[in-house]
C-alpha positions as CSV (number, residue, x, y, z in Angstrom):
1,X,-7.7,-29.1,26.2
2,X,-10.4,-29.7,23.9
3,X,-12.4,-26.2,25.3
4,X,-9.3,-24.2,24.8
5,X,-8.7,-25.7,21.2
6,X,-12.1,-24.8,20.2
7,X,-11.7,-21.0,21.6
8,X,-9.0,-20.7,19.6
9,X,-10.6,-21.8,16.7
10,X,-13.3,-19.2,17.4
11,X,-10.5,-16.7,17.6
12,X,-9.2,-17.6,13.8
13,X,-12.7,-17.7,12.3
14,X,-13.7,-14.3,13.8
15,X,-9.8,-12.7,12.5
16,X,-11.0,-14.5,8.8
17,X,-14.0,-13.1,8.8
18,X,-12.9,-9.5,9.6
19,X,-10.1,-10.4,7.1
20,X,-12.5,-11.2,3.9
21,X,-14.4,-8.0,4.8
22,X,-11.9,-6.1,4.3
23,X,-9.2,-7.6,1.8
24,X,-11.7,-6.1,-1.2
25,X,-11.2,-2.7,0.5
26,X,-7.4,-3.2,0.7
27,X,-7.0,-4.2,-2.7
28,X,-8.7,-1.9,-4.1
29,X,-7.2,0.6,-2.7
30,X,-3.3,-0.7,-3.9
31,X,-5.0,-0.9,-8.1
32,X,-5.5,2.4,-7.2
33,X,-2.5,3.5,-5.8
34,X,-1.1,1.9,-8.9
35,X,-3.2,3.4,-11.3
36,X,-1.4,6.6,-9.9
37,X,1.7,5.5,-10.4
38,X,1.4,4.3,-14.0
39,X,-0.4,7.6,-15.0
40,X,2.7,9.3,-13.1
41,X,4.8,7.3,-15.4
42,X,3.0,7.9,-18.2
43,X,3.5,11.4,-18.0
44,X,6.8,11.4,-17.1
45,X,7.9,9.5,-20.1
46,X,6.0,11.3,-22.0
47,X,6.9,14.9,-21.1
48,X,10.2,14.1,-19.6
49,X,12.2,11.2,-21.6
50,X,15.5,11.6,-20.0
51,X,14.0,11.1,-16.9
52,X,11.6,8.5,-16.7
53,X,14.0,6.1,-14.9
54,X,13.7,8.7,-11.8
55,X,9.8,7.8,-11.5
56,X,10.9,4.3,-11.1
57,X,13.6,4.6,-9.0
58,X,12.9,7.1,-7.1
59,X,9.7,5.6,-5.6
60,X,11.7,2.4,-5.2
61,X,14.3,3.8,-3.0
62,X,12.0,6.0,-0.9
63,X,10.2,2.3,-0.3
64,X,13.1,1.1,1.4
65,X,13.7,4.0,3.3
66,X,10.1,3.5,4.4
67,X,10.7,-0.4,5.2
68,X,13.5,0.8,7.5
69,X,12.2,4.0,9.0
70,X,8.6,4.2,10.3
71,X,8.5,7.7,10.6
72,X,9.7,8.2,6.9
73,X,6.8,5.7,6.1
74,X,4.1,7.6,8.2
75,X,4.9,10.9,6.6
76,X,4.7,9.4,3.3
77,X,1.5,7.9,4.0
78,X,0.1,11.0,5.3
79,X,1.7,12.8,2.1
80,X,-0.1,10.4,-0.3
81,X,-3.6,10.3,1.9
82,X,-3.9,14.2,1.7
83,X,-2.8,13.7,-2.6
84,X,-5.5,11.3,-2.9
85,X,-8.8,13.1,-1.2
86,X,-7.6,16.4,-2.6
């Protein structure tokens, strides 16, 4: 019992450690996904008054499409991956 208790706690330090690496990676990445948006917002305020609600709720409502449907969500993803490293 004891050998089994301490392979598993091999198993959960090895997942943290992978973990930590790349939580700064992830993070980073979502500031800069929401930089995006907020210059997106921005600009649609800006240069659009009238509809600035639509850059909130749009992206809002496509999220829960995307927590519901998988494929939506991979599309999008794709969609925003090819946005971002053009």
């Amino acid at each position: 019992m004891v050998e089994v208790q301490k392979s598993v706690d091999k198993w959960f330090a090895k997942i943290q450690a992978d973990i930590g690496k790349k939580i700064g990676a992830f993070v980073a990445f979502l500031l800069f996904l929401l930089a995006i948006g907020i210059f997106i917002g921005i600009n649609a305020a800006q240069h659009f008054p009238r509809q600035a609600m639509l850059a909130v709720i749009i992206p809002a409502v496509a999220g829960v499409i995307a927590y519901y449907n998988r494929t939506f969500a991979v599309v999008l993803f794709v969609i925003m991956l090819i946005f971002i490293f053009i």
